[in-house]
C-alpha angles and dihedrals in degrees: 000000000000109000115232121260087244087065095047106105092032092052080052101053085053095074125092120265092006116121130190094259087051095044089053098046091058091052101048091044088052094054103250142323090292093049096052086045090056089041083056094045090049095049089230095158095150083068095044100057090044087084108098109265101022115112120204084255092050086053105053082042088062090041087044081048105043093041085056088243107184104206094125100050086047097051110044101175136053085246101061095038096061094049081051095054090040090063099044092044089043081057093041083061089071088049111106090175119067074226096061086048104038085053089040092056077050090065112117141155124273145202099217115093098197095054080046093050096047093044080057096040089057093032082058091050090042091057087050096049084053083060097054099036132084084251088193104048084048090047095056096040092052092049085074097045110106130140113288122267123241102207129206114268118258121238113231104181089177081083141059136196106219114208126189096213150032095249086044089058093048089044096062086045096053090049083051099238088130075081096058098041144338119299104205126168128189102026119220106226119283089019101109092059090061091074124069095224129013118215104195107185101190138187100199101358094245088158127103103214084155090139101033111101105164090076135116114195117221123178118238098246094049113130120266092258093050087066107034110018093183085076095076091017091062092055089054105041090045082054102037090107090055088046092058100049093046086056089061099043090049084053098047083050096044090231121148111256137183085204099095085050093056083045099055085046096053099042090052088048087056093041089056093042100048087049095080119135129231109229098185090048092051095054089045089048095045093043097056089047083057102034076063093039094052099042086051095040091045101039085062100055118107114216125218115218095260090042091064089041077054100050085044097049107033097015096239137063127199098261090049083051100051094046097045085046089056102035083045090053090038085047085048097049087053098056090044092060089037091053109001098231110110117230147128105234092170133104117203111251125103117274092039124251134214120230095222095191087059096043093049084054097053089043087048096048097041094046091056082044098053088041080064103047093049085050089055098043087053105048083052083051092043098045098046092043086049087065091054107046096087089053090049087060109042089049086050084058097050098058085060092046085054081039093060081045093047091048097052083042099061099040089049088053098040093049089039100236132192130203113254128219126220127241147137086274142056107237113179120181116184096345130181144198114246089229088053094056107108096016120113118291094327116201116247118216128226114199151163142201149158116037109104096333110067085146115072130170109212112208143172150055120020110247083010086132096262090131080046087058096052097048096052084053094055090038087054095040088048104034086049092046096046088055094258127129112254124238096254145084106242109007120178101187121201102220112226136174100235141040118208117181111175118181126172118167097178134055115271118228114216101277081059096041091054084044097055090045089051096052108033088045090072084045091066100032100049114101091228129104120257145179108217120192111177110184109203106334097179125124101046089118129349122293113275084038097053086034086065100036100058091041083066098047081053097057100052095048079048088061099037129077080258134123120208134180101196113192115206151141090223110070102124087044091055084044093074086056104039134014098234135161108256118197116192130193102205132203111228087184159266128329126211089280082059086240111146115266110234143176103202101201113089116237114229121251096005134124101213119198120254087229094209091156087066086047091053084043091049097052088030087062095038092041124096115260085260104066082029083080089068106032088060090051090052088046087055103052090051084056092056089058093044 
């Protein structure tokens, strides 16, 4: 559940590492509580950790923390927690968004069977859509899915924004346009010649702007892309490439998109831009055509004799006059085509000349015009894409939504997942370690707990896969808990409030030993259901003393709506305590690699051996002729017994 604005601060400060100072500064570089909550909603941890002083982790911790997540109140024990984080991060390896990650490393368990029941539900069809879908077109498409940029503005200064008055001008600057291009009022004379393209954006037009041509008119309360259109067209253009790929993306997945529609846009927007006409290349280009035209048409007249006194007295006779006025109107008509303004940049001489005054003045005139027409162009663009860019992003966010599905789809259908149900007891058929799937025929387990046994001793060979055992029963509890499928083939899970997962591998001295009996007393004693998995809790005192310590912890988790897999060597020792269920995996010995042969399913009701003679022959038979030496002596001890 979303935290209030009014605990806030105080939800921030909670977490670790996070001051007051700290607490406030996120909040105030986010723009305010509600701000940093929608930031949350949104899972926008990526802003988030861009704040000095916030890692990625920290992030998602705020996030953990501000969404209520109640990961820390479900695994109680360092244990539990990293098998917890091995099976989110094992699911963050099939994210291609910092979205589907981010949500992914969310991901915790949960009480509420319903919201349980309907994340499997779309984790299943997600597995089935995998199946039906080209998985690596869709990989590398979504790898380039992120959430759109908003680039800095860039300053044109060949431009201005004229504005009449004083609140008009503070006005543009509060929108922020003095970013984008100059904001002048009151002009000094000639100025405004100086800019390629004048925006006045007017409240009542007082302005004489009668020979200035090179003006567009915008009213004051025009919105911000009317008078400056790079504001929405930078944001396209500087996501034009992610657009492109979501499209794809949108067609491969047969979704409705708005995308094909902004791409047209902008791709008719280039086309009409880069349509632009050379007028200094086109009167080049024409020139030297009639300079051609008029050598070939000139070298075959045939002068009279007072057509030469002509051409001598008044430099043009009639026939030269007739030939340089068609091959001129021929040579106009060109450069209109060429550049659709219609002038006569020629002087008559042979070879022509350009009239370069006049030329300068058409060139003038047709690049404001053509100032004015791009504007134009650009304010339709802008308006139409602005629109749409609410649609753009929500279908961005979409694909990372189907990015966090895809994800949890792919890693249901490579692990081979099944969807649990939920029950008073923990039913596994054909179970697996996530870290077994994909090795060389693993062994699936097959298990039951918790009516009317929630208590089980856990006996048997060493490595013969018992803390295996307990960590397939705490993947499954959580993975069914969080939403998620479960690695079996049949699983029946038995939801609980807490997670223990206790694991010492050395003997305790007594500091330890009053440290374990004052945590593991509230354990027993707390009214909330819990899942409690102890591996090899043996030397905390010695025998008799940790024999009837651990019969007493039993029979309170007997009593109570917990469930417990206990592994020990001293179950028939406990079972003159408690009358309690014992389980045992058993080795049946060594194969011609000298690895222990082991069924890994307990067998009920069993007390299975430790085997530790078939532990001393396997390293014996994989050891040096040195420590061999040793290992034979030991073996032979354990024959004496025997």
């Amino acid at each position: 559940m979303m935290k209030s604005i009014n605990s806030v601060g105080e939800a921030l400060t909670d977490v670790s590492g996070i001051g007051e100072r700290l607490a406030q500064k996120i909040i105030d570089e986010l723009g305010g509580e509600k701000e940093l909550l929608k930031a949350v909603e949104n899972l926008e941890i990526d802003r988030i950790a861009s704040i000095e002083g916030i890692s990625q982790r920290k992030a998602i911790e705020i996030t953990s923390k501000l969404l209520g997540n109640p990961v820390p109140s479900f695994l109680k024990t360092e244990r539990a927690f990293q098998i917890y984080q091995e099976i989110v991060e094992t699911i963050s390896l099939y994210a291609h968004t910092d979205y589907a990650r981010n949500r992914l490393m969310l991901l915790h368990p949960s009480t509420d069977t319903d919201a349980m029941r309907s994340h499997i539900e779309m984790v299943m069809e997600s597995k089935k859509m995998v199946s039906e879908l080209p998985v690596e077109d869709l990989r590398y498409l979504l790898k380039k899915i992120k959430r759109p940029e908003n680039p800095q503005p860039p300053f044109d200064p060949s431009r201005a924004i004229l504005v009449e008055t004083r609140e008009d001008y503070d006005h543009m600057i509060d929108m922020g346009l003095n970013r984008y291009h100059p904001v002048i009022m009151n002009p000094e004379q000639g100025e405004l010649d100086e800019y390629e393209l004048i925006i006045y954006v007017y409240s009542e037009g007082i302005i004489d702007l009668e020979d200035t041509f090179n003006t567009v008119m915008v009213t004051a309360d025009s919105e911000k892309h009317e008078i400056v259109p790079e504001d929405v067209l930078g944001y396209f253009r500087a996501n034009i490439d992610l657009l492109r790929g979501a499209l794809k993306i949108k067609r491969i997945l047969g979704m409705k998109t708005c995308l094909d529609e902004v791409l047209a846009i902008m791709d008719e927007l280039g086309s009409l831009e880069e349509g632009e006409v050379d007028i200094d290349e086109a009167v080049n280009s024409v020139k030297a055509w009639a300079d051609s035209e008029l050598r070939n048409l000139i070298k075959d007249i045939d002068l009279k004799g007072e057509e030469v006194l002509t051409l001598l007295n008044q430099g043009m006779t009639g026939k030269l006059e007739r030939i340089f006025d068609d091959v001129l109107k021929k040579a106009c008509e060109m450069i209109k085509r060429k550049t659709g303004v219609e002038f006569d940049p020629f002087i008559k001489s042979y070879p022509l000349k350009i009239d370069h005054g006049e030329l300068e003045r058409v060139k003038r005139l047709e690049s404001a015009s053509r100032n004015i027409r791009r504007f134009e162009r650009r304010v339709d663009a802008a308006s139409r894409l602005s629109e749409l860019r609410e649609a753009v992003e929500n279908e961005i966010r979409d694909l990372m939504e189907f990015d966090y599905r895809f994800a949890l789809g792919l890693f249901a259908h490579d692990y081979g997942l099944v969807e649990p149900e939920f029950g008073d007891e923990i039913i596994l058929r054909g179970a697996l370690h996530l870290n077994l799937v994909g090795s060389e025929e693993p062994q699936q387990i097959d298990y039951k707990l918790g009516n009317p046994d929630n208590v089980v001793l856990l006996t048997g060979a060493n490595s013969g896969g018992k803390t295996t055992l307990l960590e397939t029963l705490a993947q499954v509890t959580m993975m069914a808990q969080m939403g998620l499928p479960v690695c079996a083939l049949e699983a029946m899970v038995r939801p609980v409030e807490e997670i223990h997962f206790i694991s010492k591998k050395r003997s305790l001295d007594a500091g330890a030993f009053e440290s374990f009996i004052r945590t593991f007393t509230p354990v027993t004693m707390s009214g909330s259901s819990k899942l409690i998995l102890l591996d090899e809790l043996e030397a905390i005192t010695e025998l008799d003393a940790a024999v009837k310590i651990i019969a007493t912890f039993i029979e309170f988790i007997m009593e109570s709506e917990s469930i417990a897999v206990i592994v020990t060597h001293m179950a028939r020792e406990i079972l003159k305590y408690v009358d309690v269920r014992v389980d045992g995996i058993e080795a049946r010995g060594l194969d011609e690699n000298y690895n222990l042969i082991v069924d890994r399913t307990p067998r009920i009701n069993y007390l299975a051996r430790s085997t530790p003679e078939l532990i001393i022959r396997m390293i014996y038979e994989k050891s040096c002729d040195n420590e061999r030496i040793v290992y034979r002596r030991i073996l032979e001890k354990f024959q004496k017994n025997g």
